[in-house]
C-alpha positions in Angstrom: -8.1 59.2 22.4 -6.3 57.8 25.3 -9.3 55.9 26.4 -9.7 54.2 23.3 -6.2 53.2 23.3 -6.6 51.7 26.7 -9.5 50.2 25.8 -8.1 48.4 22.8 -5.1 47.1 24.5 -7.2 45.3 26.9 -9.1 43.8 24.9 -6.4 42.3 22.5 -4.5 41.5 26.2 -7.8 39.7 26.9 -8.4 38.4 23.5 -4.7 36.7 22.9 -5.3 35.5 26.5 -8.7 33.8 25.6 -8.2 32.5 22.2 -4.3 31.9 22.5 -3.8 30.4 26.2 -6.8 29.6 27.4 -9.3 28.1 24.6 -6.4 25.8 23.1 -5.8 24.1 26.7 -9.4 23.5 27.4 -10.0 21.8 23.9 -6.8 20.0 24.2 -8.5 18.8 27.4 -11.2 17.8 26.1 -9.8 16.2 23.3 -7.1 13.8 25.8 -10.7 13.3 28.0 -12.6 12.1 25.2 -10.4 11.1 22.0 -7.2 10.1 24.0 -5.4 7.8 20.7 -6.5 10.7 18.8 -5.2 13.5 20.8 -1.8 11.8 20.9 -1.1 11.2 17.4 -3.0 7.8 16.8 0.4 6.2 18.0 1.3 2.7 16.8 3.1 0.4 19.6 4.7 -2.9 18.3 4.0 -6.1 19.8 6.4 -5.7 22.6 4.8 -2.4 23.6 7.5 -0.1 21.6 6.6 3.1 20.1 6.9 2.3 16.1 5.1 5.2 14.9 1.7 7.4 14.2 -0.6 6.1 11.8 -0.9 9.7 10.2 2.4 10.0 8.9 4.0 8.1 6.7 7.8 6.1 7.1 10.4 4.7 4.6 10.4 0.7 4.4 13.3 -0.5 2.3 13.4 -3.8 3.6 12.6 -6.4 1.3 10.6 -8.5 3.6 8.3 -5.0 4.6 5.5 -3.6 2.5 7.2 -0.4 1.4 5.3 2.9 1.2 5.0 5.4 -1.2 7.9 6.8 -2.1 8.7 10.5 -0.3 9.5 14.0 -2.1 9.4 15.6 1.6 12.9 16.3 2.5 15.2 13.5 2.8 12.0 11.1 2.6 9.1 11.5 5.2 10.2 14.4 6.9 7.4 16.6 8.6 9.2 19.8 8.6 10.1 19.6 4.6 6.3 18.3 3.9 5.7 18.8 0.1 5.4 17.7 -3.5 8.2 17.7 -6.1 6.4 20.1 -8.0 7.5 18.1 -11.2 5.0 18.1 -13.9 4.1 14.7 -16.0 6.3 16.2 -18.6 9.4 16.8 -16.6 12.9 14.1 -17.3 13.7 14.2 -13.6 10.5 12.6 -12.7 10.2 10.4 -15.3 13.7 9.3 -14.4 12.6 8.9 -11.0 9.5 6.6 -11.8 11.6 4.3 -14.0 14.1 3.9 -11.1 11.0 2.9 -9.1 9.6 0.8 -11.0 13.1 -1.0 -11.8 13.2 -1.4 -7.8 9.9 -2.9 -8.0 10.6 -5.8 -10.0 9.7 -6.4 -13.6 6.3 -8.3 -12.9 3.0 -6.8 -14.2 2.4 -3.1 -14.1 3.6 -1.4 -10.9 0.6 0.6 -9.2 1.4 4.1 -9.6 1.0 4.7 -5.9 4.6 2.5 -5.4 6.1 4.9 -7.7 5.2 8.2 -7.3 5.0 10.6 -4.0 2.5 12.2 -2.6 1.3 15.8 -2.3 2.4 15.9 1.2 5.1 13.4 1.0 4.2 11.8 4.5 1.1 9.7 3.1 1.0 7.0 5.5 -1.2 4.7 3.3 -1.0 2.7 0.0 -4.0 1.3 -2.6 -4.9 -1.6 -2.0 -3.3 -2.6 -5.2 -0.3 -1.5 -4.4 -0.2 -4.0 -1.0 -1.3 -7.1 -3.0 1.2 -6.3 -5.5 3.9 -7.0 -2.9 2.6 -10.1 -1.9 4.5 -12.6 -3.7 8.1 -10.9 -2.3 7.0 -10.7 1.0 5.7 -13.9 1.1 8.7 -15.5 -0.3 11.0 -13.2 2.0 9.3 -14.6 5.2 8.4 -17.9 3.8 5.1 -17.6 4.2 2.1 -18.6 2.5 0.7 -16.3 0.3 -2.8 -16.7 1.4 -1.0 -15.5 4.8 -0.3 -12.6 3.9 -3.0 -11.9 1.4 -5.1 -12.7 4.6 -3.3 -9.5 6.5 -3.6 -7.3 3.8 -7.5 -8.4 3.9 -7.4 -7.5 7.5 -5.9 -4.0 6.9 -7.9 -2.7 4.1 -10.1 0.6 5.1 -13.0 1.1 2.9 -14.4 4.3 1.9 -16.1 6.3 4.2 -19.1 6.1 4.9 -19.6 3.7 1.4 -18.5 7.1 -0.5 -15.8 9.4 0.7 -12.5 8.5 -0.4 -10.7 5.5 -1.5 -10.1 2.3 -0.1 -6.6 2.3 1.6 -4.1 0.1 3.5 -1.7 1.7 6.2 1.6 0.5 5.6 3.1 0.9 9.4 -0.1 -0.9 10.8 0.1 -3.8 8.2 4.0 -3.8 8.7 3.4 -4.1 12.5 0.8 -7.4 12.1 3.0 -8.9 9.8 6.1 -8.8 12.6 3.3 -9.9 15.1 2.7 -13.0 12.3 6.2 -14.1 11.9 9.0 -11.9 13.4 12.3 -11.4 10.8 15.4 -10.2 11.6 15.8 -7.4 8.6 15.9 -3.6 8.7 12.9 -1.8 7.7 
């Protein structure tokens, strides 16, 4: 009995050692070797070389002369460690509430794509429909007197098609296209 004890003791000792120290650092190895801007995060660095953000998660852009993102049920808006839903169904007042408020933000022009009004599973989603960026093409354009055609231009730019012609849906990364548009004609405004 005592030898079986012994026996399975070293090999959990040797087992959490393997699999829990010494497999994660090789692959994480690996991974900063081969996928470096992967590994870290897929960073985003503004013009001037300052960290802005990671393309994976999502941030709050209030400022009129920013694309804004989806709006955020994690936490106090876009926080990782709160990352979730609202859990409101389509039926429930407080997120019907919430919707109108959004869409009264958004202006009164056309139908607002659902994506500017509503949050994420996640909460942190760091992209927006297409759609949903040319909708807010007219603001930003007049915000940073710009031509339209500009900025229709860098929303072109940013659009990521489905994968491989199939998987998913065509999508625009807010940070990224908020980042070109300051590298297109700086403004002095909070996000």
């Amino acid at each position: 009995m005592k030898k079986h004890i012994v026996t399975s003791l070293l090999y959990t000792l040797v087992t959490g050692l393997l699999l829990g120290i010494v497999y994660p650092l090789f692959i994480t190895g690996v991974a900063h070797v081969f996928f470096r801007n992967k590994a870290d995060g897929q960073l985003l660095y503004s013009k001037a070389g300052q960290l802005e953000g990671s393309k994976l998660i999502g941030q709050p852009f209030t400022g009129v002369s920013y694309f804004h993102s989806r709006p955020s049920a994690a936490g106090t808006g876009y926080d990782a460690q709160a990352s979730s839903g609202s859990n409101l169904g389509p039926t429930s007042q407080v997120l019907l509430d919430r919707v109108a408020q959004s869409v009264a933000a958004e202006g009164k022009r056309g139908d607002v794509p659902v994506d500017l009004v509503t949050a994420s599973g996640s909460g942190l989603d760091p992209d927006i429909t297409p759609a949903a960026a040319y909708f807010q093409v007219d603001r930003i354009a007049r915000e940073r007197s710009m031509d339209k055609s500009q900025v229709r231009t860098l929303v072109d730019k940013h659009v990521t098609p489905r994968e491989f012609g199939f998987l998913g849906e065509p999508r625009v990364n807010v940070l990224a296209l908020n980042l070109a548009l300051d590298a297109a004609k700086p403004v002095q405004a909070s996000r």
